[in-house]
Each structure stands twice: as C-alpha cells, then as structure tokens.
TIZA-488943 format. One record per residue: residue in one letter; x, y, z of N, C-alpha, C in turn. Coordinates in pm, whole numbers. Each point is the difference from the previous one (the first is absolute). Example, Ala and Ser with C-alpha at 12.3 -4.5 7.8 and 13.67 -1.06 7.14 Angstrom:
<"A", <1319, -569, 780>, <-89, 119, 0>, <90, 120, 0>>
<"S", <-35, 105, -72>, <82, 119, 6>, <-77, 109, 73>>
! end
This chain:
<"X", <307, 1722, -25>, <129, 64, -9>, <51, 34, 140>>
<"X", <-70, 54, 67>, <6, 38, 118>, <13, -129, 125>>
<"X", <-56, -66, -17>, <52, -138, 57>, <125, -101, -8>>
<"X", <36, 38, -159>, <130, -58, -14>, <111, 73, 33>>
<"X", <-37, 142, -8>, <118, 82, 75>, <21, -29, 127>>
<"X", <-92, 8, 99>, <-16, -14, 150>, <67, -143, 21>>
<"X", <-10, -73, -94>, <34, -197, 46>, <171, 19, -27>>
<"X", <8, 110, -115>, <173, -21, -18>, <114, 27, 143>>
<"X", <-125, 58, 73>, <121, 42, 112>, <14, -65, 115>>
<"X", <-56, -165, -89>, <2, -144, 111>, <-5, 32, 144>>
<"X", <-106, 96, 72>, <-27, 42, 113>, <-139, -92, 9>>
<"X", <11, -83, 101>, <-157, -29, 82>, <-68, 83, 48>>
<"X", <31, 87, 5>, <-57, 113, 118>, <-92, 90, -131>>
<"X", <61, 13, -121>, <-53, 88, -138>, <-86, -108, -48>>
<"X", <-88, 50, -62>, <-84, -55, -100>, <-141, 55, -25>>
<"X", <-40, 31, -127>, <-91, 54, -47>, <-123, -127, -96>>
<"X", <-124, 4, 88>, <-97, -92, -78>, <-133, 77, -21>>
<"X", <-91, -43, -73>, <-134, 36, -8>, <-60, -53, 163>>
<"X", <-135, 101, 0>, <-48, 38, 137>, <-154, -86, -8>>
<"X", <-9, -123, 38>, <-138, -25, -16>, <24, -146, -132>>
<"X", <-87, -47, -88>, <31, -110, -64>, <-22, 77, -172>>
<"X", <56, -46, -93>, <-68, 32, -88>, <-86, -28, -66>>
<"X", <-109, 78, -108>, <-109, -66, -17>, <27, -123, -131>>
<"X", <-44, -167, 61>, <26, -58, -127>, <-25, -4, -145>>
<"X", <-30, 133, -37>, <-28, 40, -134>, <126, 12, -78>>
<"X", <72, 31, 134>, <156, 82, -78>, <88, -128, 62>>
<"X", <12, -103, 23>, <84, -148, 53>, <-19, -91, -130>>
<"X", <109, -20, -103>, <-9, -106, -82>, <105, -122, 57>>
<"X", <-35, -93, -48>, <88, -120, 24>, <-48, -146, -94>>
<"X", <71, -99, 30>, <29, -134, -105>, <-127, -110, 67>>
<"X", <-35, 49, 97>, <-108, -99, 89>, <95, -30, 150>>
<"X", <96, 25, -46>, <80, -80, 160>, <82, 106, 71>>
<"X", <62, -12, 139>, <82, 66, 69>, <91, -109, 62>>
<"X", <125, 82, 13>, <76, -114, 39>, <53, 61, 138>>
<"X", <52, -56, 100>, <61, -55, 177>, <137, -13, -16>>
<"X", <89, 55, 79>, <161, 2, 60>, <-32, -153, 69>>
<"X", <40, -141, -26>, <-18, -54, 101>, <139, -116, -77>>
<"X", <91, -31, 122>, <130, -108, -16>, <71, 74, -89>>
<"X", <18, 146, 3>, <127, 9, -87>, <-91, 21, -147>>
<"X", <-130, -30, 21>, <-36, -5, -165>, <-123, 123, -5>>
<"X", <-47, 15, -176>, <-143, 50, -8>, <-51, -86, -24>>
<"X", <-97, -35, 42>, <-123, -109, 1>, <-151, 77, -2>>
<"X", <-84, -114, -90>, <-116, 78, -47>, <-86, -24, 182>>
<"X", <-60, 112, -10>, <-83, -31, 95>, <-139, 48, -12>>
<"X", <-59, 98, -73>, <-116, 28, 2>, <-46, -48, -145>>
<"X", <-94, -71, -54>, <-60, 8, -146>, <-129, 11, -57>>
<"X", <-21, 75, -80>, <-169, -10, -18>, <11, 17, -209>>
<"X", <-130, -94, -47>, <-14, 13, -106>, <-105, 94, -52>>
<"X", <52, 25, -176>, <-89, 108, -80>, <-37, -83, -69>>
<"X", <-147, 16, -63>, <-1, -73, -152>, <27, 49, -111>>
<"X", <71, -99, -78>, <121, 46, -122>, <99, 9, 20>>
<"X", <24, -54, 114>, <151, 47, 72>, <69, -139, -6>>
<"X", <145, 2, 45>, <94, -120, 12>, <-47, -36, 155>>
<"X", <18, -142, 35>, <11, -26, 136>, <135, 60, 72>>
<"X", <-33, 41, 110>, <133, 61, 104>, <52, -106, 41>>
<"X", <138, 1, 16>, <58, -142, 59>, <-42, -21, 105>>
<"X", <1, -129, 66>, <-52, -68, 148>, <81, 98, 106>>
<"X", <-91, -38, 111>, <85, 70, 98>, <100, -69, 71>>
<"X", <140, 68, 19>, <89, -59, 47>, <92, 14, -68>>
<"X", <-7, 25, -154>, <59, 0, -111>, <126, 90, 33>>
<"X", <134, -76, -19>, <102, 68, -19>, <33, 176, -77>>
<"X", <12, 40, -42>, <80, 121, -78>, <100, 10, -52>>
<"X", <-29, -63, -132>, <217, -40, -44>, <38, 154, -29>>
<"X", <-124, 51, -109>, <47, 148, -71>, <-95, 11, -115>>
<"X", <5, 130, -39>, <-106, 31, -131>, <80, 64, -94>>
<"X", <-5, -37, -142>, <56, 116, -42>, <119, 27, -52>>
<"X", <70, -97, 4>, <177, -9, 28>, <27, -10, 104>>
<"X", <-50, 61, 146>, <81, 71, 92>, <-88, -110, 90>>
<"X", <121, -8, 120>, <22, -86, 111>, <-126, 42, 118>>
<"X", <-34, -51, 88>, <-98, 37, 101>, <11, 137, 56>>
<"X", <140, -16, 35>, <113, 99, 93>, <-46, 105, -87>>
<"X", <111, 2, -117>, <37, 138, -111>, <-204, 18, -10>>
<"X", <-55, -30, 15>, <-156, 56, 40>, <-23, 84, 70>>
<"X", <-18, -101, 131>, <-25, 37, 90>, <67, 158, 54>>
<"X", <143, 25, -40>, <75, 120, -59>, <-24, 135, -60>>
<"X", <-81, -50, -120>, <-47, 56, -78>, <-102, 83, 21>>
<"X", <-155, -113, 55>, <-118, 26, 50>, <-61, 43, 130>>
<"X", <101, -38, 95>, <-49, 15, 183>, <110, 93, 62>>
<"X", <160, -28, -14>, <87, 53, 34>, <9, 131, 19>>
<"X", <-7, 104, 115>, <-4, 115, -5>, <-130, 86, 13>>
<"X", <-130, -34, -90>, <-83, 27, 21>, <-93, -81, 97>>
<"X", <-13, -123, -22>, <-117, -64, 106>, <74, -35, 108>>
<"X", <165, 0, 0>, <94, -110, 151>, <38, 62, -47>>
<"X", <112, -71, 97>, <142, 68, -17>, <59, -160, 5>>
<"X", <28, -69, -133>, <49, -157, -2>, <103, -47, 91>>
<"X", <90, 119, 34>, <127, -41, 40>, <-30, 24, 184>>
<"X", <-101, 32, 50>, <-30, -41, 150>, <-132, 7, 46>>
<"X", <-49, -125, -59>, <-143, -94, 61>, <-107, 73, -57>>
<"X", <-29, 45, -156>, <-74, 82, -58>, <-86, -125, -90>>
<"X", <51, -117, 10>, <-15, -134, -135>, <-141, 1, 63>>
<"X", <-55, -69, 150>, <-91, -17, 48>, <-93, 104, -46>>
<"X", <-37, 112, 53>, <-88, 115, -54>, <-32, 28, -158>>
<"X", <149, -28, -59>, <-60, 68, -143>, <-44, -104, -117>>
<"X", <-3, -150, 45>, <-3, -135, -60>, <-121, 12, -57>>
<"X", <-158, 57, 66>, <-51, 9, -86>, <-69, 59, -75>>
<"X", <96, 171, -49>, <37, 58, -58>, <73, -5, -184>>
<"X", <86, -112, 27>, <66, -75, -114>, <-94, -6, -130>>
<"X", <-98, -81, -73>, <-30, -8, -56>, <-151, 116, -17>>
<"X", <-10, 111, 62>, <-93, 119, 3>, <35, 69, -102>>
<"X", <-104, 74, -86>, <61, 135, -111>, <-65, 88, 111>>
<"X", <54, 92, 102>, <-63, 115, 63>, <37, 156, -50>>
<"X", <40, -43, -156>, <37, 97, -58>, <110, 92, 29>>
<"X", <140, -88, 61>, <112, 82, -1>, <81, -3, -125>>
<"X", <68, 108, -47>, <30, -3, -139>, <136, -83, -5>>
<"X", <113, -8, 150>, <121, -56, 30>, <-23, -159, -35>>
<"X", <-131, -42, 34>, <-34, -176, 31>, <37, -86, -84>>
<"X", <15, 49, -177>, <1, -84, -75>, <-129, -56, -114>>
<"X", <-50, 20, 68>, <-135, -45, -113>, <-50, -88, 96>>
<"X", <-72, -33, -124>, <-84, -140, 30>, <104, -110, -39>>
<"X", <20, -119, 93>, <70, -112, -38>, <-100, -105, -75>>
<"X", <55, -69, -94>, <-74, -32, -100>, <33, -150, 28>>
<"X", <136, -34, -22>, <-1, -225, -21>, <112, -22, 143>>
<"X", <-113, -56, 81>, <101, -18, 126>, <65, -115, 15>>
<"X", <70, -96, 47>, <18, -143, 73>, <7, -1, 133>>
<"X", <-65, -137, 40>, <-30, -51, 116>, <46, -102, 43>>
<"X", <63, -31, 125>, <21, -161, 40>, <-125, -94, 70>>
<"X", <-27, -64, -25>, <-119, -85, 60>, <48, -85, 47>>
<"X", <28, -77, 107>, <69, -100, 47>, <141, -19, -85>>
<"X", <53, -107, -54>, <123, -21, -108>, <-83, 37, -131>>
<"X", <-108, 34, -58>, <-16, 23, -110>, <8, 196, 7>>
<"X", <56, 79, -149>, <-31, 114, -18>, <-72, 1, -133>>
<"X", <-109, 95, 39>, <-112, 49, -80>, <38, 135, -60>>
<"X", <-64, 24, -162>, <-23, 172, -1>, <-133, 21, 10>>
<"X", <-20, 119, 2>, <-124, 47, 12>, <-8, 179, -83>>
<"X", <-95, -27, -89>, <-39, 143, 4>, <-57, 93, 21>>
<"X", <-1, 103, 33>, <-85, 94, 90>, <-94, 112, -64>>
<"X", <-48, -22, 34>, <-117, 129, -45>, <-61, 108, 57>>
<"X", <10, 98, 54>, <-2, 113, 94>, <-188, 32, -79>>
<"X", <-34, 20, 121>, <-156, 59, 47>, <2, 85, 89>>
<"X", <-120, 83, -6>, <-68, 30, 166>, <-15, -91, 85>>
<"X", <58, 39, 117>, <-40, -114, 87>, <-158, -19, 97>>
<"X", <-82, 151, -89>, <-114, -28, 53>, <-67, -125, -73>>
<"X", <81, -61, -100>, <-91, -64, -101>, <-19, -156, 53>>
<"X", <111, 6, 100>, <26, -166, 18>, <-114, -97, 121>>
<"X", <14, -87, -34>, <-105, -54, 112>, <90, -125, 38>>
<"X", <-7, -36, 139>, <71, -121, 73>, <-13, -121, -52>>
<"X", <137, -68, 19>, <41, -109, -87>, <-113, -117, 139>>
! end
C-alpha cells in the first residue's frame, strides 16, 4: 500500500521497497520471469515443476493474459509500485511481472496467457508455485 502511494507521486527521487531479499517461501510464480527488451516483455528466466505446464521458451513475446493487453498489465501489476512505467521503470520492474509477492493492487494470479514465437502465437497456461520448488530447465 505504501509503495503504491509513494509511486503515485511519479517522483524518482520517492520510493519505498523491502530491505534485503525476500525469503522464497513467500515468492510464487508460473515458472518464468519476463525482460523490458525492444519495446516488448519477453520471457527471460524459466525453470520447471513436476505436474506443472512447460514455461514458454525464452525469448517468448508477451501478447497478454487474461483479456488484457501486455501494457493494460504491465499497468496493473508493476506500475507505481515496482517502476514508475512512464520514466524508465519497464527495465527494473520486468522481472517483477509475472511474481505473486503478495500485493493485494496486482491482480491475482494470471491464469491463460499468449505468446509470439517467431510468426507463430502460442497459449499457455500457468500454474503458480513456490518458487522454492523449481529446479533449472
């Protein structure tokens, strides 16, 4: 709460974060994190669970999850609290995006995303874990 207040007053100079890392007991996520890179979100980190869906490849575009567009996300989930979107906040809070770090503003868990893979788009569905659970792809 206190973070999204501090981000509304689109000051670089303001901002309120946790002190130190948190412990991954309390970090859920889909297996993947995604990168600010060309204008886009692109997957960049992935690791698998067993029982789980495969995480898309890396590189993987970000069309949207959900109904909602990358942007109207990225909005939703990073905007204010992790950056500040509207001056050079995309880089830092990219892989942030697909994290549950338990803010109640974030949205949930995103559930059926799409992806661009070269000219082909994929869906994918997601399944939120601990991310102590995962082991490298």
């Amino acid at each position: 709460l206190l973070a999204r207040y501090a981000g509304g007053f689109r000051d670089g100079h303001i901002r309120l974060a946790t002190v130190g890392n948190m412990p991954d007991r309390t970090i859920r996520w889909p297996g993947f994190t995604l990168r600010w890179d060309g204008g886009a979100y692109r997957v960049d980190v992935r690791r698998s669970a067993a029982g789980t869906p495969a995480p898309p490849p890396i590189g993987a575009r970000l069309i949207g999850c959900d109904g909602h567009s990358a942007e109207q996300l990225a909005r939703i989930r990073l905007d204010r609290v992790q950056g500040d979107l509207d001056r050079n906040g995309r880089l830092q809070s990219a892989p942030a995006f697909t994290l549950d770090l338990g803010n109640p503003y974030a949205g949930g868990d995103l559930h059926r995303c799409r992806f661009a893979i070269g000219a082909k788009t994929v869906a994918a569905k997601l399944t939120y874990r601990l991310r102590r659970d995962d082991r490298p792809l």
